[in-house]
N, C-alpha and C positions, 0 to 999 in steps of 0.2 A: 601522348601525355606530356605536357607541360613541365620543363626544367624541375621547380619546386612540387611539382607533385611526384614527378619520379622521387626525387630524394625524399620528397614527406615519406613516399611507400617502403623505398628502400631501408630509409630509418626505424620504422614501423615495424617490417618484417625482421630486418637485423634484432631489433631489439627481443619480438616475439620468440625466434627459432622454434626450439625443437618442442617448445611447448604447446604450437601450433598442430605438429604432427599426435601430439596426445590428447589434447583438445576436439577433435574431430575423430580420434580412428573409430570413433561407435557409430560412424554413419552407415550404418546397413544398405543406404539408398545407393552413396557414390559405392561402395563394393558393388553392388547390383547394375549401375549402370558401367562400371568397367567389363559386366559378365557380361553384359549383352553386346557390349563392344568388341570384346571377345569375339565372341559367336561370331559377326561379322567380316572377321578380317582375316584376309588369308595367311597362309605362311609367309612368315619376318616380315613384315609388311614395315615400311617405313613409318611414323609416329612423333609428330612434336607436340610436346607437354609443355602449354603455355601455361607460366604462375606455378613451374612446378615444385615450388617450395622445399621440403625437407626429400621429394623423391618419392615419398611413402604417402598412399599406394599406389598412384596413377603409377610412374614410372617405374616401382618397383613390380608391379602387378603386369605389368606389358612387356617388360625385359626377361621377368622369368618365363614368360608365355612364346620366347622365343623371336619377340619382334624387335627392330632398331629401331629405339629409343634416344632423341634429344631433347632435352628438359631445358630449357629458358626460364630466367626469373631473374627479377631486377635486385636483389637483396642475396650480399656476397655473403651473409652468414648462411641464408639456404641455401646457398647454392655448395656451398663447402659440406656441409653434414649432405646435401642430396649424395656430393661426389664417394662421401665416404659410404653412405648406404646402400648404395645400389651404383656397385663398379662395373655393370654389367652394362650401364645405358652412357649416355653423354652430356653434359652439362654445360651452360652456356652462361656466364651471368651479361646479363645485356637487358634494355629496356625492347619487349618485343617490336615495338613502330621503329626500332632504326635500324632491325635484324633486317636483310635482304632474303626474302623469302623467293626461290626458286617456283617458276609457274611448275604446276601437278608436279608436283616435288615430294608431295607426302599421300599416302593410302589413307592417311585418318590425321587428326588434329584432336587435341582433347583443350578445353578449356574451364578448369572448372574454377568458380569464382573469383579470376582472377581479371573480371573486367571492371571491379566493383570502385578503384581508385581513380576511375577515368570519367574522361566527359563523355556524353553523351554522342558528340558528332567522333571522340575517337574510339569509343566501342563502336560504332558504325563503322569505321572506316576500317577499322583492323579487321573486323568480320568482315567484312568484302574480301582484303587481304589475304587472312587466311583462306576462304573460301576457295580462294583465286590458287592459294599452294598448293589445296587439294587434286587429286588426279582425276578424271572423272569416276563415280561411284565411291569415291571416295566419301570417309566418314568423319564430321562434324559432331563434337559433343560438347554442348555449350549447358554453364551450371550456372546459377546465381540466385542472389536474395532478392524474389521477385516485388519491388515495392515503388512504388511511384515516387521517387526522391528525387532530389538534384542538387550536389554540392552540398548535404547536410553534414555536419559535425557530431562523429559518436565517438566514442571510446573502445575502443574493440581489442581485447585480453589484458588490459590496462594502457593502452595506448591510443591517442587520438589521429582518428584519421579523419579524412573527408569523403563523403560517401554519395555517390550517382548511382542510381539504378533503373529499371522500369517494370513495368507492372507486368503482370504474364502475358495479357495480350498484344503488347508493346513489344513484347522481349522477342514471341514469336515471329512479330514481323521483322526482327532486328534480321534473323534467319531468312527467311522467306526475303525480304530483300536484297539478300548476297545472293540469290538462287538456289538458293536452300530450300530442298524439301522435306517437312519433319516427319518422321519416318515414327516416333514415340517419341511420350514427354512421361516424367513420374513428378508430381507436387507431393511435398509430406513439408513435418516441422521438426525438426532437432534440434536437441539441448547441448551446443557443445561442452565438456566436461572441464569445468572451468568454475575456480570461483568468481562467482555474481553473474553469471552465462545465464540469459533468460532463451526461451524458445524462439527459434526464427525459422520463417517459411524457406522453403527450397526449391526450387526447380530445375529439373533437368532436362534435355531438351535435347535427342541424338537426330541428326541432319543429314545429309545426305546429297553429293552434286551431284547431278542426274545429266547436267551437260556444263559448256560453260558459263563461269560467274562472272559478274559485272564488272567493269574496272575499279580499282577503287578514286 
């Protein structure tokens, strides 16, 4: 991410906080896809929660389930309410591309929509990245607003951001070319609880390294 887009996001998210956490908690799907992530992962199993926002529920949901939890997020107001919310995991405010990630240093990685501020060649790059944290068998869960954009201007909880994405069968190959194999994907539409929040597509998409991943 680009100097001015970290801070456009950081600004962004700062300003959002904790509103974002109640804006979202009726997504039935990401609860759903943390249960199947669950299921998957053995005891304490190590776990970095990239874009982990307020904490609530990735991190808060994996720390009570007994596993070591570190949350990263570019935005020092989420990262302060994450620390306050869930004293049980570890918090990091840091822009993820300049974190030095340890190779198969983590059992799981979760990512949910926190690739959506970035360009196109650095969500590629940081999924390699991560990928490459993973230990083998390791677990991948990649979230986002599947839509064919690039560099568009919205407004998001009252704040303007800039927004990249791609389209579902774009997004899977974002995976499948870190060496990722998708294991399950869930599409739905949710309304976050927000005034003037209109419905937007979802997808989630849990991964899986089956051997080693590419360099980045």
């Amino acid at each position: 991410m680009t100097e001015g887009r970290r801070h456009a996001a950081a600004e962004a998210f700062d300003a959002i906080g904790a509103d974002y956490e109640q804006a979202f908690a009726g997504s039935s799907a990401h609860r759903a896809s943390l249960e199947r992530l669950l299921a998957r992962l053995t005891p304490r199993s190590r776990v970095l929660d990239v874009g982990c926002g307020t904490g609530r529920p990735t991190a808060d949901v994996l720390a009570a389930a007994g596993h070591e939890v570190l949350g990263v997020d570019v935005s020092p107001v989420m990262v302060g309410l994450a620390s306050r919310r869930v004293p049980t995991a570890s918090f990091r405010c840091a822009d993820i591309r300049a974190v030095p990630l340890e190779e198969e240093g983590f059992d799981a990685v979760c990512v949910y929509f926190s690739l959506l501020q970035m360009t196109r060649d650095e969500q590629r790059s940081l999924v390699r990245r991560l990928a490459g944290a993973l230990r083998p068998g390791g677990h991948l869960v990649l979230a986002t607003v599947p839509l064919d954009v690039e560099d568009v201007s919205a407004v998001f909880m009252g704040q303007e951001v800039r927004v990249t994405s791609f389209g579902p069968e774009a997004f899977r190959a974002l995976a499948t070319g870190a060496g990722l194999s998708v294991v399950d994907e869930e599409r739905t539409v949710f309304t976050p609880s927000h005034p003037g929040a209109v419905s937007e597509p979802h997808l989630f998409l849990h991964c899986r390294r089956e051997a080693a991943a590419p360099g980045a």
